[in-house]
Backbone bond lengths (Angstrom), bond angles and torsions (degrees), N, CA, C in turn:
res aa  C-N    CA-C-N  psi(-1)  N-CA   C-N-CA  omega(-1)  CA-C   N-CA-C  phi
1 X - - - 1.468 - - 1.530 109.67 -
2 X 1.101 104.15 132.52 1.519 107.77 -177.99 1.565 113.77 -96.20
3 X 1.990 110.85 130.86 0.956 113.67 -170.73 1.730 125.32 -86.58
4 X 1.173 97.64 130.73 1.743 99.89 173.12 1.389 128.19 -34.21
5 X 1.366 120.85 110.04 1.770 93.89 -175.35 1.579 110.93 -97.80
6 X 1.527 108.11 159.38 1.273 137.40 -132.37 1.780 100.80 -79.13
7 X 1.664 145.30 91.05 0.873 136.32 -96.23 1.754 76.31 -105.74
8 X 1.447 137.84 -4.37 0.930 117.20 -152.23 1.861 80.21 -113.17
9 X 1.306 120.10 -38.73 1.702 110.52 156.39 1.321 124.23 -23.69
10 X 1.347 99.93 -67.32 1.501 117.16 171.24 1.559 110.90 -27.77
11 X 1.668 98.61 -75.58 1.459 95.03 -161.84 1.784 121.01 -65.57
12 X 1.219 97.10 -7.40 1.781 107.51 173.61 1.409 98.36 -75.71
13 X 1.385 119.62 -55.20 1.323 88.60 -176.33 1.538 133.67 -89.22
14 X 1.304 107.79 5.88 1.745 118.16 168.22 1.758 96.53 -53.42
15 X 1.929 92.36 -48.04 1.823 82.91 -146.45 1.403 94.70 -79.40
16 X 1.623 142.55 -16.45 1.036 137.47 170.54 1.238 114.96 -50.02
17 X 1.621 122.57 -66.01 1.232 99.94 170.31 1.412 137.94 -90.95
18 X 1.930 116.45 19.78 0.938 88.66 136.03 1.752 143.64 -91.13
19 X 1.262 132.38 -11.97 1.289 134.36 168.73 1.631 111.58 -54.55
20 X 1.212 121.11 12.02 1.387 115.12 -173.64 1.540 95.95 -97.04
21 X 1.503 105.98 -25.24 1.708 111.74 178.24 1.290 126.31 -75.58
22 X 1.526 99.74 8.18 1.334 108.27 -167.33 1.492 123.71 -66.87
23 X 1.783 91.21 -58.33 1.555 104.39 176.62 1.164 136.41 -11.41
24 X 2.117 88.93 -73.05 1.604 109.93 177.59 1.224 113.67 -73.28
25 X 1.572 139.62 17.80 1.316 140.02 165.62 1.306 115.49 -96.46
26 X 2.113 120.34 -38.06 0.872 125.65 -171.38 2.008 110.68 -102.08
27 X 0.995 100.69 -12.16 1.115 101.25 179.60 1.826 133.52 -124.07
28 X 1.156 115.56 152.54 1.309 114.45 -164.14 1.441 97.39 -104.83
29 X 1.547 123.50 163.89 1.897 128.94 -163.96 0.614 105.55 -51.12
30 X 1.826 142.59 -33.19 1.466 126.60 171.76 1.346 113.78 -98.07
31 X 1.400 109.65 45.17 1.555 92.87 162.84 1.458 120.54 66.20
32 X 1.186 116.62 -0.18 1.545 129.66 165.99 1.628 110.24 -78.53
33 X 1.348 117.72 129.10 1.346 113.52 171.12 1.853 106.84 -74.26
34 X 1.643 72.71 152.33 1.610 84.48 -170.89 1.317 134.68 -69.38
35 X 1.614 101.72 -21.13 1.164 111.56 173.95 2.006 125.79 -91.31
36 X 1.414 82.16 113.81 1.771 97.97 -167.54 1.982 116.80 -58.17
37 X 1.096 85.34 -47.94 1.463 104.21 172.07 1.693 107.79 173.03
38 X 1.856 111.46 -128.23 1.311 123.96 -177.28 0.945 107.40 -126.22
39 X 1.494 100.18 159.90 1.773 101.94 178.04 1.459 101.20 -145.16
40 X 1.555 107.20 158.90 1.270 112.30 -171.25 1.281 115.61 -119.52
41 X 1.671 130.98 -155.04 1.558 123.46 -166.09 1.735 96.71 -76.35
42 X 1.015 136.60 -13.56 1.353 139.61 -154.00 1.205 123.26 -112.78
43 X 1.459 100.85 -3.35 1.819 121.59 178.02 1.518 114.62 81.75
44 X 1.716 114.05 12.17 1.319 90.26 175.20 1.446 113.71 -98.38
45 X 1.223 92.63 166.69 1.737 100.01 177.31 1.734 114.68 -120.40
46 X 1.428 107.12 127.53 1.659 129.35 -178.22 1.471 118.97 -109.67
47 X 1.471 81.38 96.06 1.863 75.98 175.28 1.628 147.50 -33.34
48 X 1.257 113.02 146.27 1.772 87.77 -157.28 1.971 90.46 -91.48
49 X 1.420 111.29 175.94 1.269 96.35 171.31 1.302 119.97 -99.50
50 X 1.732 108.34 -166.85 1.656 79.98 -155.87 1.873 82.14 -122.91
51 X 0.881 103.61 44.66 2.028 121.96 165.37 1.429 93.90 -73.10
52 X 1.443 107.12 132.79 1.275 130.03 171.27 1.327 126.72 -55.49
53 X 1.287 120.47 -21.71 1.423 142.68 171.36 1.413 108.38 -75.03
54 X 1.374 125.32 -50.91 0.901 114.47 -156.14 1.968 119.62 -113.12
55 X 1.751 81.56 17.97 1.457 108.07 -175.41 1.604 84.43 -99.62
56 X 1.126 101.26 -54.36 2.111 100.86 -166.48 1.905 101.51 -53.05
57 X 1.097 106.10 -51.49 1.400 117.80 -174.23 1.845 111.78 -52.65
58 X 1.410 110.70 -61.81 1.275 111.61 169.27 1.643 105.73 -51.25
59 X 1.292 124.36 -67.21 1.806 113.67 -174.25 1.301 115.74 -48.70
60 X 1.398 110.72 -40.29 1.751 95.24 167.41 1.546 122.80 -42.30
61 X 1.375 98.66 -54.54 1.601 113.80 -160.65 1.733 92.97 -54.94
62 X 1.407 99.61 -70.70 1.680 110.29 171.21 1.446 117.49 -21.85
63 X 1.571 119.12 -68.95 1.452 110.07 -170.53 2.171 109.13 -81.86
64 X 1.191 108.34 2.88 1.607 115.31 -179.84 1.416 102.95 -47.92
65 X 1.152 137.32 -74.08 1.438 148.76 179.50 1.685 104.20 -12.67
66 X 1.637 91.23 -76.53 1.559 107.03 -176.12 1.845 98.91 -47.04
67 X 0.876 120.62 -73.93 1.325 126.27 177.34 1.623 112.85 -26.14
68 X 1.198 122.02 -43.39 1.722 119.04 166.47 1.383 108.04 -54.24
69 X 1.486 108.04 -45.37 1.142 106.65 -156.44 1.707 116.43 -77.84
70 X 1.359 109.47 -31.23 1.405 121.84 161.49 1.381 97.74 -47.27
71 X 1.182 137.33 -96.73 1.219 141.82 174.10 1.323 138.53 12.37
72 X 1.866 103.73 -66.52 0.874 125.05 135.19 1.685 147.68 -12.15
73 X 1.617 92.56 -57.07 1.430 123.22 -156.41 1.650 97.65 -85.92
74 X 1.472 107.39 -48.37 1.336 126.02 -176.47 1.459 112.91 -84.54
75 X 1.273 134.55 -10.68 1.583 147.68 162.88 1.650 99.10 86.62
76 X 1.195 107.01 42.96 1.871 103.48 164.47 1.364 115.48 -107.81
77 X 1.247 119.60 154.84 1.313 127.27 -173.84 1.831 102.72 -95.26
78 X 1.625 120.56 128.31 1.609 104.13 -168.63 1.384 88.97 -107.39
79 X 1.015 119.60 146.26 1.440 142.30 -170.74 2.224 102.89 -126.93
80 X 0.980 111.04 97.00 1.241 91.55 178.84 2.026 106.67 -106.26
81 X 1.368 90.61 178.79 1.991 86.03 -159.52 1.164 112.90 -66.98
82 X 1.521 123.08 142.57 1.613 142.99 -173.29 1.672 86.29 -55.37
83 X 1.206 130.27 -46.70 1.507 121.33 -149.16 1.859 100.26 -148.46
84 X 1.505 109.62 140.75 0.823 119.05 -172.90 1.856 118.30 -47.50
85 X 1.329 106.12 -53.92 1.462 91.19 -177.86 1.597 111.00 -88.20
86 X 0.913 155.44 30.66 1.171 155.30 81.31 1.541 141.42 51.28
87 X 1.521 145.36 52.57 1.381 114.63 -154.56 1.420 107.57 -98.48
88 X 1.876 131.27 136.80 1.692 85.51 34.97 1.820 95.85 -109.66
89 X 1.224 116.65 -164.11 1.420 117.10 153.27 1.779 127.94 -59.14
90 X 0.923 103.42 -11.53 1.630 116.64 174.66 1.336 110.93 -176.92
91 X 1.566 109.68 139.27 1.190 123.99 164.71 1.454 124.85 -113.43
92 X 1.695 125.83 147.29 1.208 120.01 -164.48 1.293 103.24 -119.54
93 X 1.221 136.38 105.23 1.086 137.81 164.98 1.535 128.88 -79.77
94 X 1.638 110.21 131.58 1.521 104.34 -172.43 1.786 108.09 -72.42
95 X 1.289 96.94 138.01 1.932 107.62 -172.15 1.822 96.44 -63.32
96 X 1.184 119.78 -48.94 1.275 103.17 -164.09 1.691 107.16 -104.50
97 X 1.083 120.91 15.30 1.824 137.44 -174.52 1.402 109.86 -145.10
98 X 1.868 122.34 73.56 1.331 93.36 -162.46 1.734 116.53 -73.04
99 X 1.511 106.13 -8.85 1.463 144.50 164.53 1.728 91.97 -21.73
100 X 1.159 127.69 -71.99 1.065 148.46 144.34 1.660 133.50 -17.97
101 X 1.637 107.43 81.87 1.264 107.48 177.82 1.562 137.78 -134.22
102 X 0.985 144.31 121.78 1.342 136.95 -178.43 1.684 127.41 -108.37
103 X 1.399 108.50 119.02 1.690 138.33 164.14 1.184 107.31 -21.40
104 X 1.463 151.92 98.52 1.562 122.12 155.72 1.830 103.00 -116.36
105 X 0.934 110.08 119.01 1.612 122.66 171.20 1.940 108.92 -83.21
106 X 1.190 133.20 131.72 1.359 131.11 -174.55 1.519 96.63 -114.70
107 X 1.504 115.00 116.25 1.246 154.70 -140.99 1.581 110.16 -111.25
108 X 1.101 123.19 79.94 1.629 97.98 168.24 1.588 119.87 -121.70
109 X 1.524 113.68 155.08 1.612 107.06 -178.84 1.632 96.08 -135.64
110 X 1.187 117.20 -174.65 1.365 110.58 145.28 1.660 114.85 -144.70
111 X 1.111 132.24 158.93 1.378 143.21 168.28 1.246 122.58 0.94
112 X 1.085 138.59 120.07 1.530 110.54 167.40 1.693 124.20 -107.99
113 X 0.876 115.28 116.95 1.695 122.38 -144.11 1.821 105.68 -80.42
114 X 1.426 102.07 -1.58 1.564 106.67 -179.06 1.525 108.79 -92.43
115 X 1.626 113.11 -9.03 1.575 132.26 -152.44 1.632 104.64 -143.46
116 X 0.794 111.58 60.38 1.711 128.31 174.34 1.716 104.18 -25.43
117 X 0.930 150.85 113.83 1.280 169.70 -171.69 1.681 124.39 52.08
118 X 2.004 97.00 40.93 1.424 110.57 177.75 1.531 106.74 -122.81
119 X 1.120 120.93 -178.30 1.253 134.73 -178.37 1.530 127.47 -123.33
120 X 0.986 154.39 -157.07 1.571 148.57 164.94 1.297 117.20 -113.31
121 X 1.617 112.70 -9.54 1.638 121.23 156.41 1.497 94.52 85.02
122 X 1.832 118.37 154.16 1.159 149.38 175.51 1.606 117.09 -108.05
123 X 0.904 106.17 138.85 1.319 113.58 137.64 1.535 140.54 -63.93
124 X 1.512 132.38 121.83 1.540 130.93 -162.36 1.359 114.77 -108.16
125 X 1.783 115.53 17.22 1.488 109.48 -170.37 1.324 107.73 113.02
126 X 1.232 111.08 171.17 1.581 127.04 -178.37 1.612 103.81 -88.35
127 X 1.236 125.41 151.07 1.254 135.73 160.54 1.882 115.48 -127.68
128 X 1.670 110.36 44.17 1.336 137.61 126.47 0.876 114.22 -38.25
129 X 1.864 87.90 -156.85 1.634 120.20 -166.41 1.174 111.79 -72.65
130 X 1.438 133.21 -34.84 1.212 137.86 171.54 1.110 120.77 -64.99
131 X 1.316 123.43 -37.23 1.485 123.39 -178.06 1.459 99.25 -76.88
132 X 1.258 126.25 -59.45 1.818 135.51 -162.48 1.711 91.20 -63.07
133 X 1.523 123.21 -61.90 1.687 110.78 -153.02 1.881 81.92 -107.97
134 X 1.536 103.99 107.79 1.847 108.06 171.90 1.307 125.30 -64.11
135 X 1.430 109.55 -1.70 1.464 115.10 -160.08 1.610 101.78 -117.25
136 X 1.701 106.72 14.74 1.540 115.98 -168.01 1.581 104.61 -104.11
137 X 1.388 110.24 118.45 1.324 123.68 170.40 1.681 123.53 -61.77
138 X 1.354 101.27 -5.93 2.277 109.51 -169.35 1.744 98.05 -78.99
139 X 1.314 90.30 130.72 1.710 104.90 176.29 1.244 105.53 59.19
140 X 1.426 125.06 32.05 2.167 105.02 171.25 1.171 92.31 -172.31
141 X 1.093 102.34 138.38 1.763 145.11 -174.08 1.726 105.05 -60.78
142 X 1.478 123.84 -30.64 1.374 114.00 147.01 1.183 106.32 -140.51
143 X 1.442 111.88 -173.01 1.498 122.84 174.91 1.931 105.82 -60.35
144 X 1.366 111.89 140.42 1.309 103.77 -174.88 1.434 116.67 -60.86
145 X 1.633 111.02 -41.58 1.627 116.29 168.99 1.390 120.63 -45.42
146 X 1.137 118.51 -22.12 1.748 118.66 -174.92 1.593 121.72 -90.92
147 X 1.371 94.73 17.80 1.550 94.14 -177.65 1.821 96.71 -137.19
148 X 1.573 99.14 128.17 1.085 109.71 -178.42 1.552 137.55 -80.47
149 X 1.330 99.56 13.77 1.454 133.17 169.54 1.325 139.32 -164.59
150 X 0.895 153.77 175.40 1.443 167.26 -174.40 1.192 147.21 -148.75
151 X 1.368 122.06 67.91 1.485 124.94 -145.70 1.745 101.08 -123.80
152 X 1.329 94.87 155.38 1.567 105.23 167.37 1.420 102.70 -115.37
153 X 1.509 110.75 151.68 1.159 132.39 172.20 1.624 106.22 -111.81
154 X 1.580 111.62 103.56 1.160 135.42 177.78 1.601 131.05 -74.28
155 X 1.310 108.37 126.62 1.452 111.75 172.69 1.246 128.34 -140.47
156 X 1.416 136.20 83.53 1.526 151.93 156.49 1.162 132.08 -47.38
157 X 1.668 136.08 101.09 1.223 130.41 -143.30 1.790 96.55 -143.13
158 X 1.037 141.24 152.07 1.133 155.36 147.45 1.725 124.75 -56.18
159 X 1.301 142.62 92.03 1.051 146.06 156.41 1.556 117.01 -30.72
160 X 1.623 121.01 128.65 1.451 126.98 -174.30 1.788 90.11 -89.67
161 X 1.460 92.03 140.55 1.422 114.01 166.34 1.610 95.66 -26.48
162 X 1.521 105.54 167.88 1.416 116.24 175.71 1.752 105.42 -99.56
163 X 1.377 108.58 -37.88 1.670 103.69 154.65 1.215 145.64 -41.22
164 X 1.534 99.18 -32.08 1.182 98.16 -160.62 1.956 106.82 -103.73
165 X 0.869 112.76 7.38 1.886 146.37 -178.57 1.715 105.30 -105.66
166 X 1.140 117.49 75.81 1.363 114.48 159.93 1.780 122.80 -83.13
167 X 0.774 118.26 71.35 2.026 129.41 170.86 1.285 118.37 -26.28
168 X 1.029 113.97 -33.94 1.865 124.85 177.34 1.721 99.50 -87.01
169 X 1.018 134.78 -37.50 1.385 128.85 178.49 1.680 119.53 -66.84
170 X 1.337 113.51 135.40 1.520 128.71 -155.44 1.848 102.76 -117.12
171 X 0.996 109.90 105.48 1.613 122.56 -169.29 1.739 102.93 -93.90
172 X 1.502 103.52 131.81 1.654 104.37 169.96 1.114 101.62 -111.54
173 X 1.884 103.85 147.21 1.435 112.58 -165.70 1.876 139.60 -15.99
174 X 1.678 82.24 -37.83 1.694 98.03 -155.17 1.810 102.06 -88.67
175 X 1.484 90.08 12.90 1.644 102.20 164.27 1.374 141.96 -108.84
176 X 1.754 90.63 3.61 1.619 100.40 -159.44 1.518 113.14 -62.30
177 X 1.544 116.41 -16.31 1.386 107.87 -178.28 1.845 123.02 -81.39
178 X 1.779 90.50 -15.87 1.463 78.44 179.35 1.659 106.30 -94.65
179 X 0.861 97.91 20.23 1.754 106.44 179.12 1.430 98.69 -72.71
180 X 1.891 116.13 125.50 2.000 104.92 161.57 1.058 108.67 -101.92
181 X 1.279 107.46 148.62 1.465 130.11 -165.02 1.289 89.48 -88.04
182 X 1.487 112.80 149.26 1.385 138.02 -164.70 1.708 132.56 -89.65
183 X 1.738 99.54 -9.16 1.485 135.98 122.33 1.211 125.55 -140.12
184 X 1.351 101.33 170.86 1.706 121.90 -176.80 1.503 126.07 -140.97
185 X 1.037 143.16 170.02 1.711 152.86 158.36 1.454 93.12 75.33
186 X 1.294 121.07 86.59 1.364 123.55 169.88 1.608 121.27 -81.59
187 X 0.867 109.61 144.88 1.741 121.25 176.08 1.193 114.59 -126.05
188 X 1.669 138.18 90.10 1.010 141.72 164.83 1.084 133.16 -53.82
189 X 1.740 147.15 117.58 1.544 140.33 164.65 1.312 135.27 -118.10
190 X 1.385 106.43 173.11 1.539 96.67 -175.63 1.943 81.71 -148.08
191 X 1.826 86.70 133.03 1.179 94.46 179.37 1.658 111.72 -150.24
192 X 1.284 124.97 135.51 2.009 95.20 169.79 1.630 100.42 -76.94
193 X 1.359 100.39 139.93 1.531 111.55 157.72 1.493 124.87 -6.60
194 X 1.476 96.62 -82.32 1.935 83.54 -179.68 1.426 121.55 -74.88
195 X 1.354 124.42 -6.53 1.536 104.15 147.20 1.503 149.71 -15.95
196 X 1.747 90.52 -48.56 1.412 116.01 -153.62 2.091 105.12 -119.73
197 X 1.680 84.92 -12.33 1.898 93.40 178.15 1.863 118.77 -56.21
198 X 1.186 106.95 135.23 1.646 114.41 155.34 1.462 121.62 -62.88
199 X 0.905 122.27 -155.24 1.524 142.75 177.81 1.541 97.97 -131.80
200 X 1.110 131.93 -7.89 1.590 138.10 -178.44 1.047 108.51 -93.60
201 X 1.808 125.06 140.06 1.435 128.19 154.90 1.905 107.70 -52.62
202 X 1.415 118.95 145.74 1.499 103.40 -173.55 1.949 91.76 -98.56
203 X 0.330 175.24 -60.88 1.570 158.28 -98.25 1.583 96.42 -159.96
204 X 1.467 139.30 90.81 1.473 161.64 171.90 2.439 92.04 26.10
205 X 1.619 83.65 -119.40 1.562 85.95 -169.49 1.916 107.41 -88.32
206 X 1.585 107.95 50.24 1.331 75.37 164.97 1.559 93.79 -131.99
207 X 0.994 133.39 155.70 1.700 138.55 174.27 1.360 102.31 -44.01
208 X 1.284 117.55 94.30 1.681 110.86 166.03 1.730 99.22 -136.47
209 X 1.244 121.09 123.32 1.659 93.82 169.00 1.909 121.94 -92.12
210 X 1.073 72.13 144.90 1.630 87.77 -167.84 1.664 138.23 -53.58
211 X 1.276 164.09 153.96 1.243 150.87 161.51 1.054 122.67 -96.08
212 X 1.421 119.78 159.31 1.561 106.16 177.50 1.680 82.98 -89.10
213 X 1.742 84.00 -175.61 1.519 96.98 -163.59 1.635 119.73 -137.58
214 X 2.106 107.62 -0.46 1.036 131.90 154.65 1.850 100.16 -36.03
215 X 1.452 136.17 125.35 1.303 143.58 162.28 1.548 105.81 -49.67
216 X 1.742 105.04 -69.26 1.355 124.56 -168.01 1.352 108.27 -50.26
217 X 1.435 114.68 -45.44 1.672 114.88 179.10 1.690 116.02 -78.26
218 X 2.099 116.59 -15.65 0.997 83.24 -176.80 1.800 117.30 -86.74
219 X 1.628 86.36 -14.04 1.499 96.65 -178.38 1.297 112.83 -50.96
220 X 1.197 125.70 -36.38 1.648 118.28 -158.39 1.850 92.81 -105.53
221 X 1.187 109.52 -13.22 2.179 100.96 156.62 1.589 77.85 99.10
222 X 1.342 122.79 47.13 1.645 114.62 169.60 1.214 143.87 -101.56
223 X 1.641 125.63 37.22 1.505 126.13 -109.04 1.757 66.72 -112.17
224 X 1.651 112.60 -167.44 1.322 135.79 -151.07 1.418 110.92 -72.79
225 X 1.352 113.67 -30.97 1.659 135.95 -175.34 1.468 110.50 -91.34
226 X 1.367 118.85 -10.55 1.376 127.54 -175.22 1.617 111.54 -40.39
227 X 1.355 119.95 -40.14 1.648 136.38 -153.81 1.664 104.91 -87.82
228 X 2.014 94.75 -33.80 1.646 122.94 -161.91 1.008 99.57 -80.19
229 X 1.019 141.90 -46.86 1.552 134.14 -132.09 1.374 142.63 67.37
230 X 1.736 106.99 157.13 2.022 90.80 -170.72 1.459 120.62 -62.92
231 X 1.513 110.12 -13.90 1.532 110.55 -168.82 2.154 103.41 -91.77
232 X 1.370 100.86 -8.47 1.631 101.08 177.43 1.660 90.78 -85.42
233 X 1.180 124.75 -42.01 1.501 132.13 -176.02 1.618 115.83 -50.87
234 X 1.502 96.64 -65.69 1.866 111.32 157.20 1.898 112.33 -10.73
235 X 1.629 92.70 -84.76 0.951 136.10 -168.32 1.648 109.70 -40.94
236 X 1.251 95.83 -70.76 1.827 111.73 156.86 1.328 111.31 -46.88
237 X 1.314 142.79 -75.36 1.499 126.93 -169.75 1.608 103.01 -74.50
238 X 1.194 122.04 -28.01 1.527 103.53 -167.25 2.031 94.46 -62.56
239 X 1.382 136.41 -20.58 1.395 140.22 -141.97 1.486 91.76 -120.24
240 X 1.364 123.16 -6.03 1.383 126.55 -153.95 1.450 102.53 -62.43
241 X 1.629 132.50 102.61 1.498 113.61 165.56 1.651 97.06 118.78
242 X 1.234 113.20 -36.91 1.480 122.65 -160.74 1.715 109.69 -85.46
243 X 1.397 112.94 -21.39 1.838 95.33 177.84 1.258 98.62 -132.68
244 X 1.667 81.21 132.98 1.711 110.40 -164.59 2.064 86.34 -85.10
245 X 1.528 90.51 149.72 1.703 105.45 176.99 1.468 105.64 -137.22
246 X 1.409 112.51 162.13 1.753 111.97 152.51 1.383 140.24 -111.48
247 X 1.128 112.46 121.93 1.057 111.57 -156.69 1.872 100.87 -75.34
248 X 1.328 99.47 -162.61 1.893 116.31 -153.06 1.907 86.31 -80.29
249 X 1.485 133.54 -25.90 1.149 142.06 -157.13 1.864 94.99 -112.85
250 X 1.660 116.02 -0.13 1.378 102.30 150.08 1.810 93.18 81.34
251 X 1.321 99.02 1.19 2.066 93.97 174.79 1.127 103.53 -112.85
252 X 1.581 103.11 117.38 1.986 115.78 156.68 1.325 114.97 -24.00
253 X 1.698 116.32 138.37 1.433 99.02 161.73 1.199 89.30 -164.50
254 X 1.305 148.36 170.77 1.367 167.17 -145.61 1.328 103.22 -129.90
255 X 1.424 112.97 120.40 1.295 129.17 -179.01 1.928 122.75 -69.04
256 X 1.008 102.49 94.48 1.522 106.12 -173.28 1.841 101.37 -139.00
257 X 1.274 104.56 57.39 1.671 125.71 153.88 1.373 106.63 -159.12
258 X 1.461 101.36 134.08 1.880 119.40 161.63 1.569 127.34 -16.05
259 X 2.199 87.63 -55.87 1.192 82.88 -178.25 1.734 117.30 -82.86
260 X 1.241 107.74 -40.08 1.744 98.00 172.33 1.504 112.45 -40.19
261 X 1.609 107.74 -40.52 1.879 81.88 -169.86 1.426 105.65 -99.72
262 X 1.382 128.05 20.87 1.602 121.52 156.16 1.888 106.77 -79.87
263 X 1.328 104.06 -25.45 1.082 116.00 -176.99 1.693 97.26 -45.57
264 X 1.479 79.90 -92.02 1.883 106.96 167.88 1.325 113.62 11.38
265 X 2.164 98.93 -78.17 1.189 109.13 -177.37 1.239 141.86 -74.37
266 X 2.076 90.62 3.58 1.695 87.36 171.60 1.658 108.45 106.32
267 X 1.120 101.00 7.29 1.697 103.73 -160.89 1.778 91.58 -115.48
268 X 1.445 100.91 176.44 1.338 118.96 172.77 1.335 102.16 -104.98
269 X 2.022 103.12 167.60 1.601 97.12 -173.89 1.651 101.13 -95.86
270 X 1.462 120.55 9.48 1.544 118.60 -143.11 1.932 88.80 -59.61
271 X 1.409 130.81 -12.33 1.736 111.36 -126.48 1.858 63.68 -125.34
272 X 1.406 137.62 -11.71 1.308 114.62 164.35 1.469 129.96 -48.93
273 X 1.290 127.13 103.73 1.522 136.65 174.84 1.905 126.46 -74.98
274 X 1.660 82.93 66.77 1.549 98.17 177.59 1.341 135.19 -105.92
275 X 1.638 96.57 20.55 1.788 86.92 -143.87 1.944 89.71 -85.23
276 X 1.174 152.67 -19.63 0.868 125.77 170.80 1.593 140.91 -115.80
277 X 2.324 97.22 20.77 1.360 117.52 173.48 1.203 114.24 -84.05
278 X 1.356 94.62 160.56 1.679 132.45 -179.80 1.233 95.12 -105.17
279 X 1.130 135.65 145.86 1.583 126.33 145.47 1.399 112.35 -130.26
280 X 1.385 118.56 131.90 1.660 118.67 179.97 1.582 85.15 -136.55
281 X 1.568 111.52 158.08 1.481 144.24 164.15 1.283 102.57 -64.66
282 X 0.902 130.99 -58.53 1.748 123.25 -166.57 1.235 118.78 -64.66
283 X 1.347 119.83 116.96 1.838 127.22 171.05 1.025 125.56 -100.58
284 X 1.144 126.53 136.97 1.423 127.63 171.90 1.574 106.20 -60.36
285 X 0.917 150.07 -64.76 1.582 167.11 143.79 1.250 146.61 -67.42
C-alpha cells in the first residue's frame, strides 16, 4: 500500500525549490538587483530608496508574479491578506483539500556590516490574540489552528554604500544599466517560523516575536527552539511576559527568557540552540 505523503512536507519542499529560482529572476550577473528604480510617462528613471520599508515592499511586488505562478504550478489557491496588518502575507490553499492550508510571511533583512555574518533580524508575527486563542479571527486571514504550517519566505540582501546611491539624480532610459541598485547579493529561504524564533520580543513594546539574526543559523532554520520543538515554542510565546517568578535576590519579575521559563517548566537548558545567536530587538520588518 502506498503511503500518503505528508502534505505539509510537500509544501516545504515545492517552496524550497521553488525560491532557488529566485536569484536568476531577481538578479542581474553581478548580483545587482534588477530593479533600478521607477519610471514615469517621460522615460525618466528615479531611484528608489534604499529604506527598509520600501525595499521589502518593492521585492514583494517584484517576486508576486513568480509566486502566482508557483501556485498555480502546484494547484493552490493564493489568498493574500484582506488588510494590511494582517498575518500572514499570503495564504496557500490546497486546490483539492481546502481543509488544507499553509502560512507564508515574506521576510526581508539585510546584512549588518558592524556584525560580520549577522543580519538586522525580522519579525515572526504577533504573539496576541491570534496566536494565544487559535480559533480567533482578529488580525489573520484564518483561524491560526487551520493552517497546517507556518513558514516564512526569506530574503537577505546587502545594502549599497550610501555614496554610491544618489536619490535626487534623474536617469534617462539609455542609462538604466549604469544605474546601482540600492541592494544586492540575495539569499533566499524557506523556513517555518519557529525554526528561526528568539526568545526576544522583535520590534521594542509591541507583541511581535522575534528572530535570531545569526545568517549561518538562519539559513539552515536554526533559531533557539530548534532542539524544543513547535509546541515548546507555542508554549513560550503564548506565556511570553505573563508568569511572574522569583528570582535568587527574592524580586518578582516576569519571565521573558527561554531559560527562566524552561526553568519554570521543570526542564533543563541542555536542548537550548544558542551556540551561534545574537539576539537584538530591532527588525528590519
Amino acid at each position: 500500500m502506498q503511503m500518503k505523503t505528508d502534505p505539509k512536507k510537500l509544501f516545504r519542499t515545492r517552496l524550497n525549490t521553488f525560491v532557488q529560482t529566485l536569484n536568476a529572476y531577481t538578479c542581474s550577473e553581478d548580483k545587482q538587483w534588477t530593479v533600478k528604480g521607477f519610471i514615469d510617462v517621460f522615460k525618466n528613471i528615479y531611484t528608489i530608496s534604499g529604506d527598509t520599508k520600501i525595499v521589502s515592499k518593492i521585492l514583494e511586488i517584484h517576486i508576486f508574479p513568480k509566486l502566482l505562478e508557483f501556485a498555480t504550478k502546484n494547484n493552490y489557491k493564493l489568498v493574500l491578506a484582506d488588510h494590511q496588518n494582517y498575518y500572514p502575507d499570503i495564504s496557500f490553499v490546497d486546490g483539492d483539500d481546502e481543509s488544507i492550508k499553509f502560512a507564508v510571511d515574506l521576510k526581508t533583512t539585510y546584512r549588518n556590516p558592524s556584525y560580520p555574518g549577522h543580519c538586522n533580524g525580522f519579525t515572526l508575527g504577533s504573539h496576541g490574540e491570534y496566536f494565544i486563542n487559535r480559533e480567533s479571527s482578529k488580525n489573520i486571514q484564518f483561524p491560526y489552528k487551520q493552517y497546517s504550517g507556518h513558514f516564512c519566505l526569506g530574503i537577505i540582501y546587502t545594502r549599497a554604500a550610501s555614496e554610491d546611491i544618489d536619490e535626487t539624480k534623474i536617469y534617462s532610459i539609455d542609462k538604466l544599466q549604469s544605474i546601482t541598485s540600492v541592494v544586492k547579493d540575495f539569499q533566499f529561504f524557506v523556513c517555518e517560523k519557529w525554526e528561526i524564533a528568539s526568545d526576544k520580543s522583535g520590534s521594542g513594546n509591541t507583541a511581535n516575536i522575534g528572530s535570531i539574526d545569526n545568517i549561518e543559523d538562519i539559513l539552515q532554520c536554526n533559531g533557539m527552539f530548534k532542539n524544543l520543538g513547535e509546541h515548546l515554542f507555542d508554549d513560550y510565546w503564548m506565556n511570553y511576559g505573563k508568569i511572574m517568578i522569583t528570582d535568587d535576590k527574592g524580586i518578582q519579575k516576569k519571565i521573558t527568557s527561554l531559560k527562566d521559563f524552561l526553568t519554570y517548566r521543570g526542564k533543563t537548558h541542555d536542548l537550548i540552540n544558542a551556540k551561534r545567536t545574537k539576539r537584538k530587538a530591532k527588525a528590519a520588518k
